[in-house]
N, C-alpha and C positions, 0 to 999 in steps of 0.2 A: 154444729158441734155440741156434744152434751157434756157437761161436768158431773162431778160426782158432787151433791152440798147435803149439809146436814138437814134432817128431815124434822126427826123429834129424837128427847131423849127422855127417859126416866134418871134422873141427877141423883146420886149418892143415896141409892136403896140400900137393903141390909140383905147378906144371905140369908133364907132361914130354914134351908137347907141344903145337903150335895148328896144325891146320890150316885156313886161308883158306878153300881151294878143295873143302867137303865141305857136304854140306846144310843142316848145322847141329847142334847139339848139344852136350854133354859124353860124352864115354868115358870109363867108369871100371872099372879094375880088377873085375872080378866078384866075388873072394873080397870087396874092400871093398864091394861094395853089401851083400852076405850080410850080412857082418860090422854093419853101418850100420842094418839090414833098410830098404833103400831099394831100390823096384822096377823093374825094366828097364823104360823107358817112362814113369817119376814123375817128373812136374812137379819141378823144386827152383830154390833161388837159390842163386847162384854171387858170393856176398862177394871180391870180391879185396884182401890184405891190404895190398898195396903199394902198390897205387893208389888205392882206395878205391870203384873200379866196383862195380856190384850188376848181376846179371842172372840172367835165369829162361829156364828152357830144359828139357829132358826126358835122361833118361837113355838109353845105349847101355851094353851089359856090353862089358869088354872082356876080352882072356883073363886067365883066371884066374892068381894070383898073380901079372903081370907088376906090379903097382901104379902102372899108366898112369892118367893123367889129363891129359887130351886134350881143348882147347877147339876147335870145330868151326864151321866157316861162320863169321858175321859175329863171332861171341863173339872168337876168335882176335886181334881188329885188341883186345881191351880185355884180352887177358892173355897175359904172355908166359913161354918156360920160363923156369923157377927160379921165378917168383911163388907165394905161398902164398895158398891162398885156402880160404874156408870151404863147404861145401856142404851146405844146407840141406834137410830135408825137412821140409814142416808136414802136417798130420790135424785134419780138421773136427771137433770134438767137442761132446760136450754140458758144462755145466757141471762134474757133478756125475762126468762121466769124466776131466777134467781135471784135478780135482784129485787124481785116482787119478794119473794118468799120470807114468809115471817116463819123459822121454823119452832116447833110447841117444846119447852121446856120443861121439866115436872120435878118441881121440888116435893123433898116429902121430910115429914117428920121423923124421930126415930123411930116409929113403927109401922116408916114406907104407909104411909095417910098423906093423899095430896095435900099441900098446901094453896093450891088453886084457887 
């Protein structure tokens, strides 16, 4: 049997922007997905801390070190800049790998800069 467990997350980023009119998605900085090991194209949920929205959506890299986090298409109307929101990624596992599993945390300063 597999479970669903937490994989990594980027912990209380900042929007630092939403665009309406794009097909959809999240953009995030690329050096944080590295950092995160969260893949161009992986599923995640998108916690917003302010409002308390959830949504799931795929990732875009965006350029490296700018620390952009960019909700895209419909996402945009439930997050706005300066909001902090958490972004999740989960990993099917089996029992007995879960309990192995350390999964990677990513705290960041106010200007979403690991703190690693």
């Amino acid at each position: 049997m597999l479970i669903t467990s937490l994989k990594s997350k980027l912990h209380r980023v900042k929007v630092t922007q939403a665009e309406l009119y794009y097909e959809g998605s999240i953009t995030i900085d690329e050096e944080l997905l590295k950092t995160a090991g969260i893949l161009a194209h992986e599923k995640v949920q998108v916690v917003n801390v302010n409002n308390g929205s959830r949504l799931e959506t795929y990732t875009i890299p965006g350029e490296w070190g700018s620390r952009t986090i960019c909700l895209n298409g419909p996402a945009a109307r439930m997050n706005s800049v300066g909001d902090e929101v958490i972004i999740i990624a989960y990993a099917q596992m089996t029992e007995d790998e879960a309990l192995l599993h350390r999964p990677k945390v990513i705290l960041v300063d106010d200007n979403n800069n690991p703190l690693t």
